[in-house]
C-alpha positions in Angstrom: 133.7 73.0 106.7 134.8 75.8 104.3 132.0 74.2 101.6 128.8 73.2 103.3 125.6 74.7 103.3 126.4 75.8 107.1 129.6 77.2 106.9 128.2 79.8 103.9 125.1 80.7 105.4 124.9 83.8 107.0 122.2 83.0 110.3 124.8 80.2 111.5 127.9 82.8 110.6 128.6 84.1 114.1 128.8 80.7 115.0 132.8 78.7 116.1 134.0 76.2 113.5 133.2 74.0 116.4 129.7 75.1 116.9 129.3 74.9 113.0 130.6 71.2 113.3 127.3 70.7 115.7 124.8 72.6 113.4 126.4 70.3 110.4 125.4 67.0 112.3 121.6 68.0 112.2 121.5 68.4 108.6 119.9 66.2 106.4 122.3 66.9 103.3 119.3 66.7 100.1 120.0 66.4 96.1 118.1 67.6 93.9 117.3 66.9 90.1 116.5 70.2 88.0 112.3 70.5 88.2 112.6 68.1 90.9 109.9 69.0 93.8 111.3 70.1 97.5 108.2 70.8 98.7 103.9 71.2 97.9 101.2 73.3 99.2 100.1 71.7 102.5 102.7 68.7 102.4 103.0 67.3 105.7 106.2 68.9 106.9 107.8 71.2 109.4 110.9 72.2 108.7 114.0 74.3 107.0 115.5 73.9 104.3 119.0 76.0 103.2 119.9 76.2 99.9 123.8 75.2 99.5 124.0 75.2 95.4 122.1 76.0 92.8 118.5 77.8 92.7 115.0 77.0 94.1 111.6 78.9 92.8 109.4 79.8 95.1 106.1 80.1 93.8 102.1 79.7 94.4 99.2 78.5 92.1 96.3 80.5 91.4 92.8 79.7 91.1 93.2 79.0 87.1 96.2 76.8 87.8 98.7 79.1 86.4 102.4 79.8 88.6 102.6 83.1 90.6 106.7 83.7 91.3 107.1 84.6 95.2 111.0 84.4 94.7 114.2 82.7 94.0 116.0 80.9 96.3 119.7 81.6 95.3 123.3 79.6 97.5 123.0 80.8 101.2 119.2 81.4 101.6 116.5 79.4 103.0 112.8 78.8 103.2 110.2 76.9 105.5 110.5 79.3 108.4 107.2 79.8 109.0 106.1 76.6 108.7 109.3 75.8 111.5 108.1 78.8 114.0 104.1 78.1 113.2 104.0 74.8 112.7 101.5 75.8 109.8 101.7 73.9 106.6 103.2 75.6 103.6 101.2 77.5 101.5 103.5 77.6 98.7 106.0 75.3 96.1 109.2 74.7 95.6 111.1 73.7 92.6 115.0 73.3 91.9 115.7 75.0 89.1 119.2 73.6 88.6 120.6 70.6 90.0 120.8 71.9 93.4 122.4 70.6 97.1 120.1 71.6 100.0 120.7 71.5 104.3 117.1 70.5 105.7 116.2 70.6 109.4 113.7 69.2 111.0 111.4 71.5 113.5 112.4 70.0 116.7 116.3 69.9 115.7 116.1 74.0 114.5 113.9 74.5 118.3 116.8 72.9 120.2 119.5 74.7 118.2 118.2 78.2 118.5 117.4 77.2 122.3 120.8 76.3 122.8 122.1 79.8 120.6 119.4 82.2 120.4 121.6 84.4 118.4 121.1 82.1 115.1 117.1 82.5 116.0 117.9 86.4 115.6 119.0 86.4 112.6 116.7 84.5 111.1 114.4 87.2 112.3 116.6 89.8 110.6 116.5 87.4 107.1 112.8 87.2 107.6 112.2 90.6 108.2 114.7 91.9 105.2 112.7 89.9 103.3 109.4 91.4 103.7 111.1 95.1 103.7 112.0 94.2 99.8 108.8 92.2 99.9 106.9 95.7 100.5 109.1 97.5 98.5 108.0 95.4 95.3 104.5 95.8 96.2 105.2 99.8 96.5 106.7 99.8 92.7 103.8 97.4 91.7 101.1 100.1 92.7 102.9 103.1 91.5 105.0 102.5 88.6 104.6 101.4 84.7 106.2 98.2 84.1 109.4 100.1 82.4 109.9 101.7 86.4 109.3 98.1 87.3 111.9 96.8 85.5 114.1 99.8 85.9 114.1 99.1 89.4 114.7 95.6 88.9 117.8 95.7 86.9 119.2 98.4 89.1 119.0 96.0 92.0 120.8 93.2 90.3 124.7 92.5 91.1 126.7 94.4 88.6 130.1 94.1 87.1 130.9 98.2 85.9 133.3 98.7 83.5 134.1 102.5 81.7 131.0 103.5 83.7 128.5 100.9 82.6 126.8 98.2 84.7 126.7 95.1 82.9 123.7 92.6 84.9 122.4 89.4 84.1 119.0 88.5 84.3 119.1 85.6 86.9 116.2 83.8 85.7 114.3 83.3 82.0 112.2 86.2 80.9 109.0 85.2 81.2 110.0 84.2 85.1 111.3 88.3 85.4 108.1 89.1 83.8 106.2 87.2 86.8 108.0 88.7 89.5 107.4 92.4 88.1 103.7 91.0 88.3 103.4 92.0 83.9 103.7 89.7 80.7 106.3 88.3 78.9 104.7 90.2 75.8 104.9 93.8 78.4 108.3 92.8 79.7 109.8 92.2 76.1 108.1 96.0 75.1 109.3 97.5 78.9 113.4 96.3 77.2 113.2 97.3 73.9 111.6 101.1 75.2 114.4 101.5 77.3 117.0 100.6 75.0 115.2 103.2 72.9 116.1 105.6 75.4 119.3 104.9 75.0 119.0 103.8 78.7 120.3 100.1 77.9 121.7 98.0 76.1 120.2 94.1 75.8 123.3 91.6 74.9 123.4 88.1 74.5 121.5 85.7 76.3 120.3 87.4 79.7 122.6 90.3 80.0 121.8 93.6 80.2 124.4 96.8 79.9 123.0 99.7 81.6 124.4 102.4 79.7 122.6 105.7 81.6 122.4 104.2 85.5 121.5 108.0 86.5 119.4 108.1 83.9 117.7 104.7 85.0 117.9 105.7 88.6 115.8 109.0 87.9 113.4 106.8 85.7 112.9 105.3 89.3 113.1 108.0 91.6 110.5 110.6 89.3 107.4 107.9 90.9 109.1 106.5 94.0 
């Protein structure tokens, strides 16, 4: 159990390695290819799906057929709850972005299993509702900060490895998908970086890591239009 998608997943956490067991048996274990499709706008389906490896974009079309990022879907997370407590279709895509392993459960199976523990029904409430706190809390930056605030804030946010009093993060998707969710341009992201390595605020390395040289620097950079 110490590797499955249930077993890492914090909603079915409080559960016994015994109830675990149970929640395992209603999975429908799913492989996907990288740009393979989990899901389309208004598909036919009702159900949840939890990501056990690799990454899954999130993302909606608009009018002039271009992507607009909602998020990444990263080991331990899921989508498809509103369509399991609604019964609604989704309004949205998802695409692996890596070869990826995916838990899916069907509506009726999650209704029985939160009937039977209503604690796991809780927490997805508590997932849900996290999300849309940081959900708001992008919007908020969106409407009141430049796009080097933006990505300020972003990078702070990131998981960090500090060494000698610098945070070293790494951009967890390309560029151009960073740019998306900070609602901005590839062309304006690539200007927001090199303006704050400028600053002598950061430091871009190889690849997608970024050294954050000044992090109470940064964090004022955030803070002055918060």
């Amino acid at each position: 159990m110490a590797d499955t998608c249930v077993a890492r997943v914090p909603v079915f956490a409080s559960l016994s390695p015994d109830d675990q067991h149970r929640v395992e048996t209603l999975a429908r274990p799913t492989h996907l290819h990288a740009g393979e499709t989990a899901y389309s706008a208004d598909d036919d389906v009702s159900q949840l799906m939890v990501l056990h490896t690799g990454r899954l974009k999130i993302f909606r079309l608009s009018a002039d057929g271009s992507e607009q990022l909602v998020r990444v879907l990263l080991p331990g997370e899921f989508t498809g709850e509103a369509s399991v407590f609604t019964g609604q279709r989704p309004d949205s895509y998802a695409t692996a972005l890596d070869e990826s392993r995916l838990c899916v459960f069907r509506h009726d199976d999650l209704r029985a299993l939160i009937t039977q523990h209503p604690d796991i029904g809780l927490r997805m409430l508590a997932a849900v509702s996290e999300r849309l706190s940081d959900t708001e809390r992008r919007l908020g930056s969106l409407t009141s900060r430049g796009v080097e605030g933006r990505l300020a804030d972003y990078l702070l946010g990131l998981p960090s490895a500090w060494r000698d009093g610098i945070a070293t993060v790494t951009l967890p998707l390309a560029k151009k998908d960073v740019a998306a969710l900070l609602d901005t341009t590839p062309e304006s992201f690539s200007r927001a970086l090199k303006g704050l390595a400028a600053q002598g605020l950061i430091v871009v390395g190889a690849g997608r890591s970024v050294s954050i040289t000044q992090p109470d620097r940064l964090q004022r950079l955030v803070d002055v239009v918060a």
